[in-house]
C-alpha positions as CSV (number, residue, x, y, z in Angstrom):
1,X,-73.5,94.9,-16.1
2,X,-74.2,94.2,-20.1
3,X,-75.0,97.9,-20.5
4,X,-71.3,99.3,-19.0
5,X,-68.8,99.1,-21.2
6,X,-66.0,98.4,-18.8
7,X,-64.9,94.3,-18.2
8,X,-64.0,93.6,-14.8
9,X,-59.9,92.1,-15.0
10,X,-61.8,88.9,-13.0
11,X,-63.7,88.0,-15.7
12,X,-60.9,88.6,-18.2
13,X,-58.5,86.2,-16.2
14,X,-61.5,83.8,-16.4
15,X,-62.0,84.2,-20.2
16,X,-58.4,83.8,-20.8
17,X,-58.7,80.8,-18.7
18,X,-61.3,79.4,-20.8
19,X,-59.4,79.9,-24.3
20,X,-56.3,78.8,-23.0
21,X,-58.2,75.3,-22.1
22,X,-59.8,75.3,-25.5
23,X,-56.5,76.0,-27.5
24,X,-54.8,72.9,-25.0
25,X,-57.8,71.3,-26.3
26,X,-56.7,71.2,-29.6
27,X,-59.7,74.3,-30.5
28,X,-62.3,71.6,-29.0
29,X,-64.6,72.8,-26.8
30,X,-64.9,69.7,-24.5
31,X,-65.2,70.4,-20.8
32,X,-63.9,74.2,-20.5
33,X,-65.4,75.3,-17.3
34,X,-63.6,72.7,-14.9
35,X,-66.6,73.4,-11.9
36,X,-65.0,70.6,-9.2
37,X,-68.5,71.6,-7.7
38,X,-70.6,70.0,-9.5
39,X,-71.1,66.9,-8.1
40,X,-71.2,67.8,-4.6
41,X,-74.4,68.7,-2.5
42,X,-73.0,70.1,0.5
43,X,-73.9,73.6,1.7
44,X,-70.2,74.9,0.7
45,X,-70.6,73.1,-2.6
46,X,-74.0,75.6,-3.0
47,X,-72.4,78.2,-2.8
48,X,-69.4,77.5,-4.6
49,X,-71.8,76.8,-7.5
50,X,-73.9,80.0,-7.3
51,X,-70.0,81.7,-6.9
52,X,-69.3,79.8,-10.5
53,X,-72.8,81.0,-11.7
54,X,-71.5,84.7,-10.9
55,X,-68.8,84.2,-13.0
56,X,-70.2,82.8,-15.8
57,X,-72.8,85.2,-16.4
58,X,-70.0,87.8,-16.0
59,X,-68.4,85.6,-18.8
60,X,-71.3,85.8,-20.9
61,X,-71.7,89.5,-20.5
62,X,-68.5,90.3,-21.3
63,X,-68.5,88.1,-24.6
64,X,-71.8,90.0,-25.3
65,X,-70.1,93.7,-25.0
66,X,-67.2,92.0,-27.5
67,X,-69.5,90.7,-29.4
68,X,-71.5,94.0,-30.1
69,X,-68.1,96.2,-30.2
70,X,-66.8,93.5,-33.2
71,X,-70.5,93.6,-35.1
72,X,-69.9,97.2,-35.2
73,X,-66.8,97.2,-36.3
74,X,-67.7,94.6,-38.9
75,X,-70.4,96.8,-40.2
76,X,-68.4,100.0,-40.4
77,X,-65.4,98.2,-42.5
78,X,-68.5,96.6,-44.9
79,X,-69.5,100.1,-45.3
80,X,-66.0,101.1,-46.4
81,X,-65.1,98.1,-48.4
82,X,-68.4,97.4,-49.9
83,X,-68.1,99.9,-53.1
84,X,-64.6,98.8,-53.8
85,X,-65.4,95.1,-53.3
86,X,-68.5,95.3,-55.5
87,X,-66.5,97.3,-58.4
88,X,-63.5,94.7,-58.3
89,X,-66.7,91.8,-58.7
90,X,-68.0,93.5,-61.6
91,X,-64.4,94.4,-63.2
92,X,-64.1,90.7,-63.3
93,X,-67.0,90.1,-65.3
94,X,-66.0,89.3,-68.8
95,X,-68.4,91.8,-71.2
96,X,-70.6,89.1,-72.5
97,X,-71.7,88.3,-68.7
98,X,-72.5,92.0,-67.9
99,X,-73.8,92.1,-71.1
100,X,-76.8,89.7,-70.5
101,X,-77.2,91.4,-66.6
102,X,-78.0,94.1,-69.1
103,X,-80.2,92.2,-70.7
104,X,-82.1,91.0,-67.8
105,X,-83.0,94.2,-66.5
106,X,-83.9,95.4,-69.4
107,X,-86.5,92.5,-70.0
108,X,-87.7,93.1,-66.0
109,X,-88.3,96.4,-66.0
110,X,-86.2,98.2,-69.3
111,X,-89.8,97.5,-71.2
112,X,-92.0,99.0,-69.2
113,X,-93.6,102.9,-68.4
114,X,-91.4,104.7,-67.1
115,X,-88.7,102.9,-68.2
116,X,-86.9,105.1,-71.1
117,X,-84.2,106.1,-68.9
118,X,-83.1,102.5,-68.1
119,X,-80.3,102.3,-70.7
120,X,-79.1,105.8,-70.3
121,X,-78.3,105.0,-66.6
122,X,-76.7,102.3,-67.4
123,X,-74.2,104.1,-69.5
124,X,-73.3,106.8,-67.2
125,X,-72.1,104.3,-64.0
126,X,-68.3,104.6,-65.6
127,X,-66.3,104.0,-68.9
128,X,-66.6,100.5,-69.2
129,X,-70.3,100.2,-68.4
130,X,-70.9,102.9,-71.1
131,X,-69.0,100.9,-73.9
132,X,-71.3,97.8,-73.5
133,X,-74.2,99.7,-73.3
134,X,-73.4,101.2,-76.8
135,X,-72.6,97.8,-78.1
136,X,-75.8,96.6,-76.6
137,X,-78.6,97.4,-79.0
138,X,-81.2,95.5,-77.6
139,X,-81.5,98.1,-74.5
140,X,-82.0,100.7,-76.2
141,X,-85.1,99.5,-78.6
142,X,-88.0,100.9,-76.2
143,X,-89.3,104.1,-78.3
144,X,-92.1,106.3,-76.9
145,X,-93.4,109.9,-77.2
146,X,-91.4,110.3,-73.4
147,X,-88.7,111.2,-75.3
148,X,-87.6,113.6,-76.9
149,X,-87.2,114.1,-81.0
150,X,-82.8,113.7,-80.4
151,X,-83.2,111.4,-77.6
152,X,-85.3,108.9,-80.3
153,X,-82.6,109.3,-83.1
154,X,-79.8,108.0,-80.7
155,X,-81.9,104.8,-79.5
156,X,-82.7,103.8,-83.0
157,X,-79.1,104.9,-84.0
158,X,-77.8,102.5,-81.0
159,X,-80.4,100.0,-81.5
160,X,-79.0,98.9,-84.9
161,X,-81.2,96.3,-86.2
162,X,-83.0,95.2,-83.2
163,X,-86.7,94.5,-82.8
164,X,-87.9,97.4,-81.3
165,X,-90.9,98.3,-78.7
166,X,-93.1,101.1,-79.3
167,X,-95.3,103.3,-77.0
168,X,-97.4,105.7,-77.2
169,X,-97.9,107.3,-73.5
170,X,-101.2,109.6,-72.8
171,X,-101.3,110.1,-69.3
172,X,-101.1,113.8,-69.6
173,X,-101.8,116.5,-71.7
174,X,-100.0,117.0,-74.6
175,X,-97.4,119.5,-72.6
176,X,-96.3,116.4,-70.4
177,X,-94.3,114.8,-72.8
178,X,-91.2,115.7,-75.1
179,X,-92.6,114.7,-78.0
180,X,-96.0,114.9,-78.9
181,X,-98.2,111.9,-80.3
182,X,-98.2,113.0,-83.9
183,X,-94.4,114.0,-83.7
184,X,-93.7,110.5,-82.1
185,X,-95.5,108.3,-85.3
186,X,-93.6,110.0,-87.5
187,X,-91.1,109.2,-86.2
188,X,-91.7,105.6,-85.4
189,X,-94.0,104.3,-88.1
190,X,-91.1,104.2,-90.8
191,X,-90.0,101.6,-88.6
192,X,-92.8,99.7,-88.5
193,X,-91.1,96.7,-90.3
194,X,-88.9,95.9,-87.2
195,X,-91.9,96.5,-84.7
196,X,-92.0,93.5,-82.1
197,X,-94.8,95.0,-79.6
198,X,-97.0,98.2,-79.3
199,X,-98.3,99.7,-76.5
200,X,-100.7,102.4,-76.7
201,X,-101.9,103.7,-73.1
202,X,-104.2,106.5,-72.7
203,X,-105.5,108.3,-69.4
204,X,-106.1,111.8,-70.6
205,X,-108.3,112.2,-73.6
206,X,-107.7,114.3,-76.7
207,X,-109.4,117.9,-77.7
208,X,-109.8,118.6,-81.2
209,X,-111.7,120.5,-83.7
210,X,-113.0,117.2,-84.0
211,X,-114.0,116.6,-80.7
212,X,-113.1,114.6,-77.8
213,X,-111.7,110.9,-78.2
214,X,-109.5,108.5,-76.3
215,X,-108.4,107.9,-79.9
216,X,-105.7,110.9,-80.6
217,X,-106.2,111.6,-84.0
218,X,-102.5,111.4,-85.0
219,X,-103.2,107.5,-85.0
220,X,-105.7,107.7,-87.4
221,X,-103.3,109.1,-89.4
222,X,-101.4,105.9,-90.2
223,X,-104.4,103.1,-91.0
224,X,-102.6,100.8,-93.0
225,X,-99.0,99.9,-90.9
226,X,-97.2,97.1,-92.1
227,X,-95.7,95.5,-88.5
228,X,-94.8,91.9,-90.1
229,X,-92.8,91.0,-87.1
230,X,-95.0,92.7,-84.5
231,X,-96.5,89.6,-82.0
232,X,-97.5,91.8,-78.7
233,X,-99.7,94.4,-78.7
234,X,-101.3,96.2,-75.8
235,X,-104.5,98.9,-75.8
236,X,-105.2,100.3,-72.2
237,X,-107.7,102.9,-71.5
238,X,-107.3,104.0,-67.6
239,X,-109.9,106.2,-67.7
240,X,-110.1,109.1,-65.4
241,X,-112.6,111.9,-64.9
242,X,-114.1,111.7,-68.3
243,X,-116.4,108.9,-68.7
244,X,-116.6,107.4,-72.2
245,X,-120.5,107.9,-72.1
246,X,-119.8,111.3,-72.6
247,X,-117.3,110.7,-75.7
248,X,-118.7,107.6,-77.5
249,X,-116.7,104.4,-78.3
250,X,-113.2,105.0,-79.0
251,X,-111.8,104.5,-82.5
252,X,-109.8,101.0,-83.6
253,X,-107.4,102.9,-85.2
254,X,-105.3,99.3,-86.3
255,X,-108.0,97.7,-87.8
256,X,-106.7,97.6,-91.2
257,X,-102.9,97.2,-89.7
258,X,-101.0,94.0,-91.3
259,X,-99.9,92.0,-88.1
260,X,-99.7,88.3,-89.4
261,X,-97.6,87.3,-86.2
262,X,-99.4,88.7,-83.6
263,X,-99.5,86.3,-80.5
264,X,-100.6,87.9,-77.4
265,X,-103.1,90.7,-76.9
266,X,-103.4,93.1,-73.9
267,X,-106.6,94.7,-73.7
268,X,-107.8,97.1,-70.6
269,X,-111.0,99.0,-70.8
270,X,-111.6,98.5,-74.8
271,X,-114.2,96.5,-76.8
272,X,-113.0,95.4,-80.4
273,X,-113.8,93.5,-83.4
274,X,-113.7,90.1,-82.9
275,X,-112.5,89.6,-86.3
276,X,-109.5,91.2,-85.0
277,X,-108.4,89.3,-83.2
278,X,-106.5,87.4,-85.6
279,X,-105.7,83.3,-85.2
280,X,-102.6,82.9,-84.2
281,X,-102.9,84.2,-80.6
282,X,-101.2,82.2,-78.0
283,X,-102.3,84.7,-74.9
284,X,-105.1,87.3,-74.7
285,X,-106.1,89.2,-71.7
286,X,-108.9,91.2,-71.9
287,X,-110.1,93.5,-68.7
288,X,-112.9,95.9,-67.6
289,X,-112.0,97.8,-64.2
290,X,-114.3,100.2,-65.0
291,X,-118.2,100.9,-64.1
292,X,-118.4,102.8,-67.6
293,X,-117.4,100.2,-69.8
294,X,-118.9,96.7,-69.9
295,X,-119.2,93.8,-72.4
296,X,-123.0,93.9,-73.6
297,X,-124.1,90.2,-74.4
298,X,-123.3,90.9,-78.0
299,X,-119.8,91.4,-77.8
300,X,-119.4,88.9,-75.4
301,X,-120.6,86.5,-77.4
302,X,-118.6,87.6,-80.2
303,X,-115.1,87.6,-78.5
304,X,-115.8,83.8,-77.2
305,X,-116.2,82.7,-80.8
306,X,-113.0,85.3,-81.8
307,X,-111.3,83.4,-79.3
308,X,-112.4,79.7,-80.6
309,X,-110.9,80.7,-83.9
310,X,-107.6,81.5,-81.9
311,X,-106.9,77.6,-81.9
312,X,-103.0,78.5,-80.6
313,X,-104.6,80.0,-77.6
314,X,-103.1,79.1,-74.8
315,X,-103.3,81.8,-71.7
316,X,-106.5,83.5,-70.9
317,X,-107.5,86.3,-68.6
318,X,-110.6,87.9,-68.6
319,X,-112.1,90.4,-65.7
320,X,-115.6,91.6,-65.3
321,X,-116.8,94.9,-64.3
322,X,-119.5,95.8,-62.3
323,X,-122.6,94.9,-64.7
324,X,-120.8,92.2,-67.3
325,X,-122.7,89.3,-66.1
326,X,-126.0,90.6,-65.5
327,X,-127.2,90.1,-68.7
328,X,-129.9,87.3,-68.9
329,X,-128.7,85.2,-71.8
330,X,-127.3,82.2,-72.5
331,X,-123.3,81.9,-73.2
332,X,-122.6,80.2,-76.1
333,X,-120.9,76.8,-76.3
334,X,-117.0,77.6,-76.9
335,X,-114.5,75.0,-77.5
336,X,-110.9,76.6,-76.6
337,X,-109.2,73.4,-77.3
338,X,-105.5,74.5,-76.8
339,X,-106.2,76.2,-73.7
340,X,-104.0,75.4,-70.6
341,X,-104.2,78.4,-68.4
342,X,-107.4,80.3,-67.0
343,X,-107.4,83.7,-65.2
344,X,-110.4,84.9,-64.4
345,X,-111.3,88.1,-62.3
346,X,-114.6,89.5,-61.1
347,X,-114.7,93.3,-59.4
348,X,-118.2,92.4,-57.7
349,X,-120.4,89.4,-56.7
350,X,-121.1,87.2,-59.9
351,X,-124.4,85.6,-59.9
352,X,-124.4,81.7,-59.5
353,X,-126.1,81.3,-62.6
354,X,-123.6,83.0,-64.7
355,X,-121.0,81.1,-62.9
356,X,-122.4,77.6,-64.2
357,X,-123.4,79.2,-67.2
358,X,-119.8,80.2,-68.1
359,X,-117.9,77.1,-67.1
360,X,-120.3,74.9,-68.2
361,X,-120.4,76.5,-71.8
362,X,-116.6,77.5,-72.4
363,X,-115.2,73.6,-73.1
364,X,-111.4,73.6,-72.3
365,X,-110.3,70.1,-72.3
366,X,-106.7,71.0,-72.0
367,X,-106.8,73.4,-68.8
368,X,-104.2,72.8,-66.6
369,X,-104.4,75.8,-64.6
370,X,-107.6,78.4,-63.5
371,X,-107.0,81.3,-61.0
372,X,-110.3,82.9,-60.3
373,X,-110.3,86.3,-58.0
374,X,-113.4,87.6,-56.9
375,X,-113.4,91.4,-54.7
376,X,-116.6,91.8,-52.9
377,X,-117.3,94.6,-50.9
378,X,-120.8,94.3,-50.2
379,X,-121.1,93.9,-46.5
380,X,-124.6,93.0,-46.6
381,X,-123.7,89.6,-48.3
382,X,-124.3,86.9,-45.9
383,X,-122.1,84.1,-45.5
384,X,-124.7,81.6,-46.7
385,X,-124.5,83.2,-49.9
386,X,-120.7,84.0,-50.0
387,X,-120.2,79.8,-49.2
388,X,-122.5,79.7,-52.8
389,X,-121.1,81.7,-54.7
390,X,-117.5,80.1,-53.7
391,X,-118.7,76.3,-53.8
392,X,-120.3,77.4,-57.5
393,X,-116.7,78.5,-58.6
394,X,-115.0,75.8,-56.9
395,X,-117.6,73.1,-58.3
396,X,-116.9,74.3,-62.1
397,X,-113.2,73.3,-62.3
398,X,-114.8,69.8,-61.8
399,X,-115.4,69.9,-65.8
400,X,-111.3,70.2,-66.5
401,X,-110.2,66.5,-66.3
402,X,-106.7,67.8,-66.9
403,X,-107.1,70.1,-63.9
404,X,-103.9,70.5,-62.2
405,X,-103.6,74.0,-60.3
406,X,-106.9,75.8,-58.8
407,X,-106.3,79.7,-57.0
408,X,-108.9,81.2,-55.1
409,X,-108.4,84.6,-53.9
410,X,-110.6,86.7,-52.7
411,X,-108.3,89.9,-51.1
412,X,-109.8,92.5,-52.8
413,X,-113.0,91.8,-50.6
414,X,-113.2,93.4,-46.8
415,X,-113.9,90.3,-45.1
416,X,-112.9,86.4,-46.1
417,X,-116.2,84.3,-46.1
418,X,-116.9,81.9,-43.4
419,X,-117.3,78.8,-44.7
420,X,-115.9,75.5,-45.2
421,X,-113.1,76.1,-47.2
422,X,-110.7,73.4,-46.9
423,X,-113.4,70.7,-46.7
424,X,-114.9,72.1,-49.9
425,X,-111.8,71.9,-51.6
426,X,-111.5,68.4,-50.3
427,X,-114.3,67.0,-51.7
428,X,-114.4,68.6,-54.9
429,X,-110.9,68.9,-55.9
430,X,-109.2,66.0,-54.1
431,X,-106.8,65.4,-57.2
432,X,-105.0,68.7,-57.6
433,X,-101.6,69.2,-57.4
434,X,-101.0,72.6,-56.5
435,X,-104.0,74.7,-54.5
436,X,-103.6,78.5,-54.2
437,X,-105.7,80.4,-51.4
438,X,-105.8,83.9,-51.0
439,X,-107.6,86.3,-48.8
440,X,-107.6,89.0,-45.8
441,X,-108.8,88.6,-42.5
442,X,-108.9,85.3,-39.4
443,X,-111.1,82.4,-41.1
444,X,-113.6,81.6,-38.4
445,X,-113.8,77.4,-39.6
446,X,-111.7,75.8,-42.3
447,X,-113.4,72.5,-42.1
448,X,-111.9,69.3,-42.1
449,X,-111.0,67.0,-45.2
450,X,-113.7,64.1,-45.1
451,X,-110.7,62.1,-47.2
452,X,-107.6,61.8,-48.1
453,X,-106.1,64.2,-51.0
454,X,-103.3,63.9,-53.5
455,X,-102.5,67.8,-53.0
456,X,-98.7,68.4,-53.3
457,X,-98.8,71.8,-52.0
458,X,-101.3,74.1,-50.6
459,X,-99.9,78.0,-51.2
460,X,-102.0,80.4,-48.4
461,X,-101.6,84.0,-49.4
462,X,-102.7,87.5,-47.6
463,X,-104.3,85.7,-44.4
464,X,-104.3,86.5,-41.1
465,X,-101.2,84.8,-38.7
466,X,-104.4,82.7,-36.9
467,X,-105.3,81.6,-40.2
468,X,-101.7,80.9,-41.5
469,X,-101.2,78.9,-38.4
470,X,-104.5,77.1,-37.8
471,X,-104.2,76.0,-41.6
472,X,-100.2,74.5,-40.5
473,X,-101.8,72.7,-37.1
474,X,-104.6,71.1,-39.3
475,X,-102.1,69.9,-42.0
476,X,-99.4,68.8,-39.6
477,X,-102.2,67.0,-37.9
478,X,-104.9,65.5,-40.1
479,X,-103.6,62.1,-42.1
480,X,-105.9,62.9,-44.9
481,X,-103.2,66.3,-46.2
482,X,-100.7,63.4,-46.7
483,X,-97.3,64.7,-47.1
484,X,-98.9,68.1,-49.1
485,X,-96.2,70.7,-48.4
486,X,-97.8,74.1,-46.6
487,X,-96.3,77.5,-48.5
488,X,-96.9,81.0,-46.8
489,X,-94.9,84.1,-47.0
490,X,-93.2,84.2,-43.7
491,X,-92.3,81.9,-41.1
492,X,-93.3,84.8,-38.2
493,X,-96.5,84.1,-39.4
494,X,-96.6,80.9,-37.7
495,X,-95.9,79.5,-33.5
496,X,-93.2,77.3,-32.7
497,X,-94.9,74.4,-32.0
498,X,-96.8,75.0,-36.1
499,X,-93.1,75.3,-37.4
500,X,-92.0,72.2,-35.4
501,X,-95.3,70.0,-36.2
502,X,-94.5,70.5,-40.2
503,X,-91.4,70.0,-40.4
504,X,-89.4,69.9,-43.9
505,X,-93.4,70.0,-45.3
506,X,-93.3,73.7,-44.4
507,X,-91.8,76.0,-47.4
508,X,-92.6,79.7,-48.0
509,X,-93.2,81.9,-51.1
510,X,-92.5,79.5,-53.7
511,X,-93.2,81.2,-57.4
512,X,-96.9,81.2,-58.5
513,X,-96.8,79.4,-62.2
């Protein structure tokens, strides 16, 4: 029996048997079981066969039991060697090579909240690890108030020369960090000369004599920086229990700040000057997640002529709160003329008209790429409706001649819409290379292509496994996909027969570019 752990000496005479037979063999297989049965169809030669059967099945029992008793084993000396192997692989590293694994953490994950600790654990895994670090300035350039006054003087001590990353961190009260705000700049702004991004992130708002502000006053303190070589900056409100009704309009601290290289701007829950946002941008996002803040027609206007000025501007994201595009008037016409990438994100059902109004009046000749997300959660939108808001967003990519990847995703709402996906696609967009489709649920119809497309991949994200394999079958199938290779996250996500039908087409969780 498989679940004894006790062979039988019959069935080890028989394995022997066969590996002596393979080793005469030459370690070839060939014809090891030597049944003299197997032609014959006599009633003895029955039951010599079902005799043979017996055997073999004790065979393949016993090879199971050896099998499992060696995977075990194998595990338990992996276990045991696995430190000593892995610090013998990294011993042989020359410096230079850990040195940029160094580097690549720190530019995944080294730069980001939470992060200060990054280099400091680096340095502490053993001797050798802790000399590199040291000789390593660029790990140790992130500065923010989640450190303390001491722990700040050794990174710009170890960070030598190096461009250097600033952030200021309110997610607390003021007793949550090491260092507060106004202890921080003082420490930092001196530096503000070798400034390469700022980050300032605020959840908590400030009490003062003053009053209440998602401004902390300390950075009104310092109105005239001079951050020459400063090209990222970020501004994130992430507001909380207190509503900025209740506060007013946060102050633009940096509005006089001397930034001549500033390329990409990070904005989350803030309305500024258009005039600051400077010409030489190359990416700007730009978000409201929140029912409190929203761009009034005004400032919306504004920031798509501050962006027309941007004429370096290349990556766009916008996202629209919960009353953005109510307003009733007309969006300007907006040439973004370097623009090759569109992100666009709306937290509730956009009205059709706003749709046509937006892509119809924002001119991008150059777009290459639009992602559009839409998160509905309205259940009393019927799918008539759902199928035109979808076929309005689908429809305005048709104005980008240079259009060559379109994303559609729709998982932040409750249930996909039930309409002819695929077939809209088809019609409108029938020259697109890459097609990106996102959502939750079982898609009730697809629809079929009414002609042929020139779609090299098709990328089907957050589905159901009905959905991922219906969309396989109908691509395997239909003549009109082509040879368009079918991407999804997981091959379990699909039947046999859907893996088999595909083929080589069939690839899974290639990058999103």
């Amino acid at each position: 029996m498989l679940d004894s752990k006790i062979i039988e000496l019959a069935t080890i005479d028989n394995l022997i048997g066969i590996l002596t037979r393979i080793r005469a063999n030459g370690g070839i297989l060939g014809d090891i079981l030597l049944d003299p049965t197997r032609d014959s169809e006599d009633a003895s030669g029955h039951e010599a066969r079902l005799a043979t059967l017996r055997i073999l099945k004790a065979s393949r029992n016993a090879q199971q039991l050896i099998l499992k008793a060696t995977e075990k084993e194998i595990y338990r000396l992996k276990e045991e060697t696995s430190a000593t192997i892995l610090q013998r692989g990294i011993q042989s590293l020359p410096d230079d090579l850990v040195r940029e694994i160094f580097y690549a953490g720190f530019n995944l994950y080294g730069c980001s909240l939470g992060s200060e600790s990054y280099p400091f654990k680096l340095s502490h895994v053993n001797r050798r690890f802790r000399t590199i670090a040291l000789e390593t300035p660029r790990i140790w350039t992130r500065l923010s108030n989640a450190s303390s006054s001491a722990q700040l003087g050794y990174r710009i001590e170890r960070s030598k020369a190096a461009w250097l990353n600033i952030c200021v961190m309110a997610f607390g009260g003021a007793d949550d960090y090491p260092c507060s705000v106004a202890e921080f700049l003082e420490i930092a702004t001196p530096l503000s000369s070798r400034w390469e991004s700022f980050e300032y992130v605020v959840r908590i708002p400030e009490t003062t004599e003053y009053g209440t502000s998602y401004t902390y006053r300390a950075l009104l303190y310092y109105p005239n920086v001079d951050a020459p070589h400063l090209t990222s900056f970020t501004w994130q409100i992430r507001y909380n229990e207190v509503t900025p009704e209740s506060l007013g309009p946060p102050a633009t601290f940096f509005k006089h700040w001397n930034m001549p290289r500033l390329t990409h701007f990070d904005g989350l829950n803030v309305s500024i000057d258009a005039a600051l946002f400077g010409s030489n941008l190359v990416s700007v996002t730009l978000e409201f997640e929140s029912e409190y803040v929203t761009w009034d027609a005004d400032e919306f206007d504004d920031t798509l002529g501050a962006l027309a000025s941007s004429t370096c501007l290349k990556h766009l994201s916008l996202k629209f709160a919960e009353d953005d595009f109510d307003h009733g008037n007309k969006v300007p016409i907006t040439l973004l003329a370097s623009l090759v990438a569109l992100n666009i994100a709306f937290s509730a059902t956009p009205t059709r008209d706003f749709v046509t109004r937006f892509f119809t009046a924002v001119q991008m000749p150059m777009l290459t790429s639009m992602s559009v997300t839409v998160a509905i959660d309205d259940q009393t939108i019927g799918e008539t409706i759902y199928g035109q808001h979808y076929t309005a967003i689908i429809s305005s990519a048709r104005h980008y001649p240079n259009l060559q990847k379109f994303a559609l995703d729709f998982t932040g709402s409750q249930t996909p819409p039930a309409w002819n996906v695929i077939a809209t696609f088809g019609q409108m967009l029938p020259s697109l290379q890459e097609v990106t489709l996102g959502g939750a649920g079982a898609w009730i119809n697809f629809g079929r292509l009414t002609s042929p497309v020139s779609w090299r991949l098709f990328r089907l994200r957050a589905s159901h496994k009905l959905t991922y394999d219906g969309l396989c079958r109908m691509a395997a199938t239909d003549p009109g996909w082509g040879s368009c290779k079918i991407d999804i996250p997981d091959e379990r996500n699909l039947s046999t027969e859907a893996i088999c039908l595909l083929g080589d087409r069939l690839i899974y969780e290639s990058c999103i570019s």
